[in-house]
C-alpha positions in Angstrom: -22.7 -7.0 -7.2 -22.9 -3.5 -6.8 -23.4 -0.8 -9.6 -20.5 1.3 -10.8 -21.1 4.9 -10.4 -21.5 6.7 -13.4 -18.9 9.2 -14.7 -20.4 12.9 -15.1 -20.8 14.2 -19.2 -18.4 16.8 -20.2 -20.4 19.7 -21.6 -19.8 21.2 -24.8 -17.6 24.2 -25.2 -20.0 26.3 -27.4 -18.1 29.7 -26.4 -15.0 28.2 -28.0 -16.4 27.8 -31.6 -17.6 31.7 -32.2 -15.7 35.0 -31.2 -18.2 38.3 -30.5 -16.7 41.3 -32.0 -19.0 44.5 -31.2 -22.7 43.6 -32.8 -21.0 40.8 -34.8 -20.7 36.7 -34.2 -18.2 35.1 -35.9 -17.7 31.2 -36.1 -14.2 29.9 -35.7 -14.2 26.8 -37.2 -15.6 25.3 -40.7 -19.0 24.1 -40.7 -19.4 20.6 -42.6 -20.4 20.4 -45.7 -22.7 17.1 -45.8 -24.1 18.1 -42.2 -25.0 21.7 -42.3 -24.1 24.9 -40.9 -25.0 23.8 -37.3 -21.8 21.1 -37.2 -19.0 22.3 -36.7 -15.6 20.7 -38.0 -12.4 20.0 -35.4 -8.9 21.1 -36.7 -6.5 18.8 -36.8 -2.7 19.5 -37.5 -3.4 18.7 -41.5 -7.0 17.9 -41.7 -10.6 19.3 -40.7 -12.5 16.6 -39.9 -16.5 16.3 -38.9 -17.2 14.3 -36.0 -20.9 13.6 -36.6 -20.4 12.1 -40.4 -16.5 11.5 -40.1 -16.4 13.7 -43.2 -12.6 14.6 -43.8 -10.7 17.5 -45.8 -6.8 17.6 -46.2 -4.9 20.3 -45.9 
């Protein structure tokens, strides 16, 4: 049998979680809470959730 050829990783948007205003950097979304301030949290329609921990907070 021959091997399937593997599927190329999507790389992570990093430009999409800060906005740079003049000398500043601001982050966009919420950092988690159990993970640090390196995780970021993804924004749901009523929750933020952490895709590391699976750490959740309702809106």
């Amino acid at each position: 049998m021959a091997k399937k050829p593997k599927k190329p990783k999507r790389t992570s948007n990093v430009s999409k979680n800060y906005k740079v205003s003049g000398d500043k950097v601001e982050k966009l979304n919420k950092s988690c809470p159990k993970c640090g301030p390196a995780v970021f949290m993804a924004k749901h329609k009523n929750r933020d959730t952490c895709g590391k921990c699976g750490y959740m907070e309702k809106q």
